[in-house]
C-alpha positions, 0 to 999 in steps of 0.5 A: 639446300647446299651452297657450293660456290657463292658466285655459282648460286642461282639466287646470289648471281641475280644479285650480283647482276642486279641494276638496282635503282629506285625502281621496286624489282623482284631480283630473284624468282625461284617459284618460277620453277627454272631453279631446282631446289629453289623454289621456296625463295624470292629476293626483292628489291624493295628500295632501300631494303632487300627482302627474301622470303622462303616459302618452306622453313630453312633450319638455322644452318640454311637459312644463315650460309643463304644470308651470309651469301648475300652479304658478301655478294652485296659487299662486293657489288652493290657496296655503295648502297646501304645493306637493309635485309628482312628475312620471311618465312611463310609456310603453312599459315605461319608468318615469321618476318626479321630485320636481319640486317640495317633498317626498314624506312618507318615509311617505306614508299617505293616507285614502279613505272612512276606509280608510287606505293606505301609498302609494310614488309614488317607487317604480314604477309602483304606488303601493299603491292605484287612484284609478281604483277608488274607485267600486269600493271605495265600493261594496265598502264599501256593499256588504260588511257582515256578509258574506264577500268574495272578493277576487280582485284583491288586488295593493293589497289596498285592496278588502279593507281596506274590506271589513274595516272594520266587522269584515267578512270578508275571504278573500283570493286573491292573483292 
């Protein structure tokens, strides 16, 4: 992975784009697979904290020119919010998670659609809710009003906490 140009990378004009809120967002999606040479990295917005997770290890060189890059792209245009960064790598069952930067609320709730979320980004591969879902629950949400909800992927619980807004009801199965 070589960073040519800050301002012509994928991952770092994303950022720059990015119209951070309260609203927990993932800014960058390189799974998707519209990124070559990418693929292995998501930027999340985790309200305070940014996290960047690679799915295949950087070297050291990588991985700094990658945290640097988003250093000074968050200096130049999210400046007036503070600049919290968690570093993770996953790959081959390992987990290595960092605070490269800043801090992690020692409890970090974040907000999606008016549902609220203890999250953990220090701690596993889990935080307590899919950014990859958020289409999923929007639509359990749209979807769930005055009637029951099975949920059958309860690992985060957070299809059923939309569910339950709006006094829904919620059966909950845990797999």
């Amino acid at each position: 992975m070589k960073i040519n140009s800050v301002e012509d990378f994928p991952l770092t004009q994303a950022l720059a784009q990015a119209q951070l809120s309260d609203e927990l967002c993932r800014i960058f999606h390189g799974r998707g697979g519209r990124f070559e040479g990418l693929e292995h990295l998501c930027l999340d917005w985790f309200n305070p904290v940014l996290l960047l997770t690679s799915f295949k290890e950087l070297n050291e060189t990588n991985r700094n020119e990658l945290i640097e890059c988003i250093t000074l792209v968050w200096q130049k245009y999210q400046s007036d919010l503070a600049f919290n960064l968690v570093f993770q790598y996953r790959n081959a069952g390992q987990t290595i998670t960092e605070v490269v930067a800043g801090k992690v609320p020692e409890k970090h709730v974040v907000t999606e659609n008016g549902a609220q979320f203890l999250v953990h980004l220090l701690r596993g591969q889990n935080h307590g809710i899919f950014l990859d879902m958020a289409n999923g629950r929007r639509w359990v949400k749209t979807q769930s009003k005055d009637k029951k909800v099975l949920n059958l992927f309860a690992y985060t619980c957070a299809f059923s906490v939309v569910a339950l807004q709006g006094e829904r009801l919620t059966l909950l199965i845990w797999t």
